[in-house]
C-alpha positions as CSV (number, residue, x, y, z in Angstrom):
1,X,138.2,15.2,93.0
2,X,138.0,18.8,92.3
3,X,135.9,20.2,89.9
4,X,136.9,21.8,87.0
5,X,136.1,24.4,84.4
6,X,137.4,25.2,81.0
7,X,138.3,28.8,80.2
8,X,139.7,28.5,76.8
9,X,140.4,26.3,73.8
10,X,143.5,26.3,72.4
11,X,143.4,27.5,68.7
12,X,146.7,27.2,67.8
13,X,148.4,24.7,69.6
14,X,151.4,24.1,67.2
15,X,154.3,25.2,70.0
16,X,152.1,23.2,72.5
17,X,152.0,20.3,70.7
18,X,155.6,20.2,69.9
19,X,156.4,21.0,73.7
20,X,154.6,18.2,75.3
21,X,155.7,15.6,72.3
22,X,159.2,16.3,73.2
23,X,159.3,16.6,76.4
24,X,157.4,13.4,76.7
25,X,159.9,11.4,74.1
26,X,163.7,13.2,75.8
27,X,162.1,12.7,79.3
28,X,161.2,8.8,79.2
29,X,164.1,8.4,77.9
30,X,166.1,9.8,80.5
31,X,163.6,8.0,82.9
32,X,164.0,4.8,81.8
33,X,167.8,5.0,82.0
34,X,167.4,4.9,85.4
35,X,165.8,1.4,85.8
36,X,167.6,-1.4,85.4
37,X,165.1,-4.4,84.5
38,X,163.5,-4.3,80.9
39,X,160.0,-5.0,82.2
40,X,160.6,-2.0,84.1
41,X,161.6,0.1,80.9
42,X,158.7,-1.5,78.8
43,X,156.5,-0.6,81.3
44,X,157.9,3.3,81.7
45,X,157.5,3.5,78.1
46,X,154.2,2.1,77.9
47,X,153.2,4.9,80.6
48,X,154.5,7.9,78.9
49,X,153.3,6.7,75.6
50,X,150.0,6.9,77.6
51,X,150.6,10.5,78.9
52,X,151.0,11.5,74.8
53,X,148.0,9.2,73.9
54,X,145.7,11.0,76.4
55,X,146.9,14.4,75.3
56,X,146.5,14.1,71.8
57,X,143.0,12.4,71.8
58,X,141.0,13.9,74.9
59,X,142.8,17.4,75.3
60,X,143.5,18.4,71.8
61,X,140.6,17.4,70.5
62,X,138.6,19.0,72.9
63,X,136.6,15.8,74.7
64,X,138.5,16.7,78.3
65,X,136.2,19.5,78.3
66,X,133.1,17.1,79.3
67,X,134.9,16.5,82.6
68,X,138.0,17.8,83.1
69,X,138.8,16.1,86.1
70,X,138.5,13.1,84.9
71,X,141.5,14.0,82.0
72,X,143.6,15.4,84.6
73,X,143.2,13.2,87.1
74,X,143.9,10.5,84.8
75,X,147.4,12.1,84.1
76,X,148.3,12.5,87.3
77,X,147.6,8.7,88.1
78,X,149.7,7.8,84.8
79,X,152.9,9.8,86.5
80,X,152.1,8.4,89.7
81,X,152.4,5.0,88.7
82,X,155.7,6.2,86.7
83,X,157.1,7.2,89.9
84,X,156.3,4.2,91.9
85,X,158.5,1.7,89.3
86,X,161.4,3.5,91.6
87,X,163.6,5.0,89.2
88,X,167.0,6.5,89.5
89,X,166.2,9.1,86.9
90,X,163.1,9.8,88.6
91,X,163.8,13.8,88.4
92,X,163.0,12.8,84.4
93,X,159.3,12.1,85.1
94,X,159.0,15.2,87.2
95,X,159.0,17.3,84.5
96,X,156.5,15.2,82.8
97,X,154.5,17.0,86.0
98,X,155.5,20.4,84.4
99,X,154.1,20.2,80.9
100,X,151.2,18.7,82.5
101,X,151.1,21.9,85.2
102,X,151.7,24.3,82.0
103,X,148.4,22.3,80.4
104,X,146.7,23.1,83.6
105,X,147.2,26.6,84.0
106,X,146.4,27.1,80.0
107,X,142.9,25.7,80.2
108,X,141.4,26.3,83.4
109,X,140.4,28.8,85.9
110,X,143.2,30.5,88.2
111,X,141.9,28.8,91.1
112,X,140.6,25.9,89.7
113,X,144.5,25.2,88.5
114,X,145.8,26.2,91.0
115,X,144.2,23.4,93.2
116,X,145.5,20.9,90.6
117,X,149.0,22.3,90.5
118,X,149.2,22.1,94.6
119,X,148.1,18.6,93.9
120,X,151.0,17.6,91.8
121,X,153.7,19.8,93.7
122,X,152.4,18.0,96.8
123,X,153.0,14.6,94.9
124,X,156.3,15.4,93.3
125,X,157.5,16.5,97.0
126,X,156.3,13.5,99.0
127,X,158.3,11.4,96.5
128,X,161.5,13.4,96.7
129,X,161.4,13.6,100.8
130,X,160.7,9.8,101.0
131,X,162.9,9.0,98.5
132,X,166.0,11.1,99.7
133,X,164.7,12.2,103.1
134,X,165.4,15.7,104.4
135,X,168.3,15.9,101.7
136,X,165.2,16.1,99.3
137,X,164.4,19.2,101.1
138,X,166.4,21.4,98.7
139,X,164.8,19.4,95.4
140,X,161.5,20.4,96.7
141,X,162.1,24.2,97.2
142,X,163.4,23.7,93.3
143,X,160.3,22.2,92.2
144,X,158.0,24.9,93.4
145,X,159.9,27.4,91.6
146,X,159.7,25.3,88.6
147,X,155.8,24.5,89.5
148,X,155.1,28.6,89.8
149,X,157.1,29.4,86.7
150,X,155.1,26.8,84.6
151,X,151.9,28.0,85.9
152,X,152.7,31.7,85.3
153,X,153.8,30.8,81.6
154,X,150.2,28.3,81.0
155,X,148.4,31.6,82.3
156,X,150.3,34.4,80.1
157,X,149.2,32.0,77.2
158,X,145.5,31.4,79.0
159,X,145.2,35.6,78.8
160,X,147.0,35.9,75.4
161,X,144.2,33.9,73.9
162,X,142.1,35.3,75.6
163,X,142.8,38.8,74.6
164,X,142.8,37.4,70.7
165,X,139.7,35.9,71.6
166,X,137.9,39.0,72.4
167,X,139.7,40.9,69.7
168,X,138.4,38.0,67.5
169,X,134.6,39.0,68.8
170,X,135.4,42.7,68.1
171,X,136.6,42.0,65.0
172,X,133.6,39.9,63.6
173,X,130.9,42.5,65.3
174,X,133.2,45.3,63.2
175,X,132.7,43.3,60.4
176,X,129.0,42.8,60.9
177,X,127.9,46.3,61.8
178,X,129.8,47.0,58.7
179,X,127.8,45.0,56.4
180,X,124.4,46.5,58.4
181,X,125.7,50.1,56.9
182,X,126.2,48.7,53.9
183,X,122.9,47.1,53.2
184,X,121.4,50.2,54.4
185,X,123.9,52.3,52.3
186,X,122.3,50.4,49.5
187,X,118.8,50.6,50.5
188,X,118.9,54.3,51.0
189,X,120.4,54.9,47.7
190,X,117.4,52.8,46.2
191,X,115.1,55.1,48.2
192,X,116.7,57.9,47.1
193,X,116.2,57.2,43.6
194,X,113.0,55.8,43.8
195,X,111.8,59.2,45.7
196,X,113.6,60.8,42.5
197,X,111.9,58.5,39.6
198,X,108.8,59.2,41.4
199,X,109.2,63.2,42.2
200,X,110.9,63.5,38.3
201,X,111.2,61.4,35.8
202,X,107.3,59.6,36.7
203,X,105.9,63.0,36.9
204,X,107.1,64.1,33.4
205,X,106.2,61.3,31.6
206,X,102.9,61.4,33.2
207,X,102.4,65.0,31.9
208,X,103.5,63.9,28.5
209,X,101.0,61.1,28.9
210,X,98.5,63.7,29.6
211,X,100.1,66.0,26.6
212,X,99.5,63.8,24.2
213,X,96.3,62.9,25.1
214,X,94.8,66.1,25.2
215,X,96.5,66.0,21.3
216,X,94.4,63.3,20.6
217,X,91.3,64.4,21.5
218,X,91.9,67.7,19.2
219,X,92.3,65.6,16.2
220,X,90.1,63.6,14.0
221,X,90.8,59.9,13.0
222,X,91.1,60.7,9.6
223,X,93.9,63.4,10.5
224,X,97.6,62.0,9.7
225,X,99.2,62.6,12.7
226,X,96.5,61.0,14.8
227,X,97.6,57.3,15.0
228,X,101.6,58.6,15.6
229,X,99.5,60.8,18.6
230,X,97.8,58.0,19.8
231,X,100.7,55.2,19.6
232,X,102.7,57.7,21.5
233,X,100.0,58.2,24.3
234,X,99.8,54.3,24.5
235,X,103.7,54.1,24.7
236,X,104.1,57.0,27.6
237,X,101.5,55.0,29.6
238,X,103.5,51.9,29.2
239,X,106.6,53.7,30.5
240,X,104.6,55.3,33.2
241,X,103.5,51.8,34.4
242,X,107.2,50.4,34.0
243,X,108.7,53.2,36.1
244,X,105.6,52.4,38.9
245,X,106.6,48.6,38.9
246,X,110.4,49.4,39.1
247,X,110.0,52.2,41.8
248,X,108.3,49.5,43.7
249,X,111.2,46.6,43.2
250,X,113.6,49.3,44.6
251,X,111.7,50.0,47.4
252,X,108.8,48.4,48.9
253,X,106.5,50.3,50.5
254,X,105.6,48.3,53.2
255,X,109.1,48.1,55.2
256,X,110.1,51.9,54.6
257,X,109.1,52.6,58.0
258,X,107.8,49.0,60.0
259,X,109.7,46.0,60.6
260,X,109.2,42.8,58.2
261,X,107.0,41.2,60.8
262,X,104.4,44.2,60.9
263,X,104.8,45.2,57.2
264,X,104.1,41.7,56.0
265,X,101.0,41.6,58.5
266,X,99.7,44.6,57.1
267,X,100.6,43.4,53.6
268,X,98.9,40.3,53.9
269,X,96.0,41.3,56.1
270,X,95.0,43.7,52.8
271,X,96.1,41.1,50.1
272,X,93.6,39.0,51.6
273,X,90.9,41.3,51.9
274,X,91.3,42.6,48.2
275,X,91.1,39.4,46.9
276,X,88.7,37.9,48.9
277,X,90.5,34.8,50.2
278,X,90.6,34.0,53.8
279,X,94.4,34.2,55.0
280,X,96.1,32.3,58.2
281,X,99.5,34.2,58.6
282,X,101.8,33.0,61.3
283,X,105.6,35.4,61.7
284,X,107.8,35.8,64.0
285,X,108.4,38.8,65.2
286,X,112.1,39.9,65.5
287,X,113.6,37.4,63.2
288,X,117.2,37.6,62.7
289,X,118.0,38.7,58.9
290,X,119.9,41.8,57.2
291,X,118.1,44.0,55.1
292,X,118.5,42.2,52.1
293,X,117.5,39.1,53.0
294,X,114.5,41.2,54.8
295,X,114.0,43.1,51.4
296,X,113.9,39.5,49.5
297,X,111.8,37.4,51.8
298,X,109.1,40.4,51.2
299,X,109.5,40.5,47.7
300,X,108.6,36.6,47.5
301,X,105.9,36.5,49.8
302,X,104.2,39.0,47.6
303,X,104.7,37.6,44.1
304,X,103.6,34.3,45.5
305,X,100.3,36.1,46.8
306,X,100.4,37.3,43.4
307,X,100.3,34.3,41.9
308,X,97.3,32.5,44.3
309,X,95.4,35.8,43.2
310,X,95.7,35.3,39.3
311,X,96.0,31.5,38.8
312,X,95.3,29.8,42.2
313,X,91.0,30.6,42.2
314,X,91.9,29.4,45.8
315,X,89.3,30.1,48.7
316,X,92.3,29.7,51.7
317,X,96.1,30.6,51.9
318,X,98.5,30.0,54.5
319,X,101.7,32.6,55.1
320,X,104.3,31.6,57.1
321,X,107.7,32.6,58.3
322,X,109.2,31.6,61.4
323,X,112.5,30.9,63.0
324,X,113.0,26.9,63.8
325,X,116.6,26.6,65.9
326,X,118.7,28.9,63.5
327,X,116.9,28.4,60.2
328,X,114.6,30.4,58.9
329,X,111.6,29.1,57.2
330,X,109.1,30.4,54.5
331,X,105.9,28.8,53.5
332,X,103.3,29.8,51.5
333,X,100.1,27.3,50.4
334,X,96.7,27.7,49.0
335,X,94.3,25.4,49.0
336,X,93.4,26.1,45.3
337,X,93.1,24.1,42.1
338,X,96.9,23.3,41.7
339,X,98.9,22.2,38.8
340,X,101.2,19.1,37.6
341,X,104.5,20.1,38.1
342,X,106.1,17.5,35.7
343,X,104.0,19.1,33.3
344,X,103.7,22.5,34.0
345,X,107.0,24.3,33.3
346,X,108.5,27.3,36.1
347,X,107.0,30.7,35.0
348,X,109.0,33.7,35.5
349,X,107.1,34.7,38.7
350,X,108.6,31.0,40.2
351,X,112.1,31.8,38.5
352,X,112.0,35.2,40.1
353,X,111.6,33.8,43.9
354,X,114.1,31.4,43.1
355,X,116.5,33.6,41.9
356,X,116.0,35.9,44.5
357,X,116.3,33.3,47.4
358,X,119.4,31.6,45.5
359,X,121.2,35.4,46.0
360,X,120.9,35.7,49.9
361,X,122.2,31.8,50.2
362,X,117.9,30.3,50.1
363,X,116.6,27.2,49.1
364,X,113.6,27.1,47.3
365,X,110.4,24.2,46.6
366,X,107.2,24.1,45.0
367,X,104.9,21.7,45.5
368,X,101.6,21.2,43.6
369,X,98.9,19.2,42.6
370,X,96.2,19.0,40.2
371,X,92.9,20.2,42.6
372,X,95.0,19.7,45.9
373,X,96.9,23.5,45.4
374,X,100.3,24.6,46.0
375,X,102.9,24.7,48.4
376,X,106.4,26.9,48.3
377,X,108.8,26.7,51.3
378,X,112.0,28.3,51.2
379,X,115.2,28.0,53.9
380,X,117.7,30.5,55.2
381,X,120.4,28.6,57.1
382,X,122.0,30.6,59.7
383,X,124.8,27.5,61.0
């Protein structure tokens, strides 16, 4: 048999479903009041209820599609066999051979239908000739009008969907370059105002900083005004090293101008070296996330290094973050002296990562043991 390939699947098949249904209900009918035993009748209404069966569980739902042939074969046997109980009404089951044409010419390729729907014409005329003999003649020139009618309609709808379909992919790439300028909207309004914390607001308190310390350093202990001088030094230092930690959060340094995969290499490859623990990092290059998810995954990475630096006294640490199917994955481990987590409460560090991983849709683990060290691994689903 022929083979055959599927061009489309039918998304809404509402007027096709009510078509066939029908058709297949007002046409057996009609058939079967052109045979005159009830075997006969049971039998012709055993058939079509066959023809609906087989549409409604292998082409609506899609299974067809692992051999079409097979499915449309199949129907073409089930109307064969309807035509050989002899009816009177036979005309009735030939237009079971339309809807099943119109189904052909929905789904499949021009030629490949068109193979298929010269099949069933050829069928439909070699029982109207041997049934009637050249009076059928005129029956068969009316069939393959019918046949090339139906086959236009199935392939108006076969391009109307289509035409949604790639409207549908236009759509959804519109939709996705617009959240790209988004993201980047909102990462270059965090650079800007990082560059302007930094150029402004950091640079002023800095010379206040150094203001009030010069004021110090005029004045005597014993002077009044000298602990007020001095409390406000300590306080403009504190803000100095507040606006330093939150010009970082709003812009990490690493990715302004490298991609995740080279800024986290650098990032870890001098981590390791400032702390003095040997580091085995493993990341994919090229790794499918936006830049907030790219912005997130960094910020983890590094308050998880964080944490092996102050608490870990670890000697080796693992980074890494690869693609596996469609998932991302995330792990981080050292090999250092661990901690109970049924004892040991989440500090903020661990509530940070979580959080941040909960907002771009992340799961998030830690696993530890007393002198066997710790493990995080987190998971971006992408299905």
């Amino acid at each position: 048999m022929m083979q055959s390939k599927v061009v489309i699947h039918i998304r809404n098949p509402f007027l096709l479903d009510a078509s066939t249904y029908v058709s297949t209900a007002v046409m057996a009918l009609l058939g079967i009041s052109g045979l005159h035993n009830l075997i006969l009748q049971i039998t012709a209404l055993a058939l079509c209820l066959l023809f609906a069966l087989l549409y409604r569980f292998l082409f609506r739902t899609g299974s067809y599609e692992r051999n079409p042939a097979v499915y449309f074969g199949g129907q073409t046997v089930v109307l064969g066999l309807l035509f050989l109980l002899n009816s009177d009404a036979s005309d009735a089951f030939n237009f079971l051979f339309y809807i099943l044409t119109f189904h052909t010419a929905v789904v499949l390729t021009i030629r490949t239908a068109a193979a298929w729907i010269a099949f069933y014409f050829l069928i439909t005329s070699s029982v109207s000739l041997i049934s009637r003999g050249w009076d059928g003649l005129y029956a068969v020139f009316f069939y393959l009008a019918v046949f090339i009618v139906c086959a236009i309609l199935g392939n108006t709808v076969q391009q109307t969907e289509l035409t949604s379909e790639r409207n549908q992919r236009l759509v959804d790439e519109l939709k996705e370059a617009q959240q790209k300028l988004q993201e980047l909207a909102v990462v270059e309004e965090r650079n800007r105002l990082a560059r302007d914390l930094h150029d402004s607001v950091k640079q002023q308190v800095f010379a206040i900083s150094m203001q009030l310390g010069a004021a110090k350093t005029s004045l005597s202990e014993t002077d009044k005004a000298y602990s007020s001088v001095a409390e406000a030094e300590r306080l403009a230092q504190q803000a100095g090293a507040e606006l330093t930690t939150l010009i970082h959060e709003l812009r990490p340094p690493p990715l302004e101008s490298k991609t995740l995969a080279a800024g986290l290499q650098d990032y870890v490859t001098e981590w390791s070296r400032q702390n003095n623990i040997e580091t085995s990092i493993n990341i994919d290059k090229d790794l499918p996330l936006s830049v907030n998810e790219e912005q997130a995954l960094f910020r983890v990475i590094q308050e998880a290094l964080s944490n092996i630096a102050r608490h870990s006294h670890a000697a080796n640490a693992i980074v890494e973050l690869v693609q596996v199917d469609s998932d991302i994955l995330l792990c981080i481990a050292d090999t250092g002296k661990g901690f109970d987590t049924n004892l040991v409460s989440m500090g903020v560090g661990l509530h940070s990562m979580r959080e941040r991983l909960t907002q771009i849709g992340g799961t998030f683990h830690v696993l530890s043991e007393k002198k066997a060290g710790t493990q995080i691994t987190a998971k971006l689903r992408r299905a």
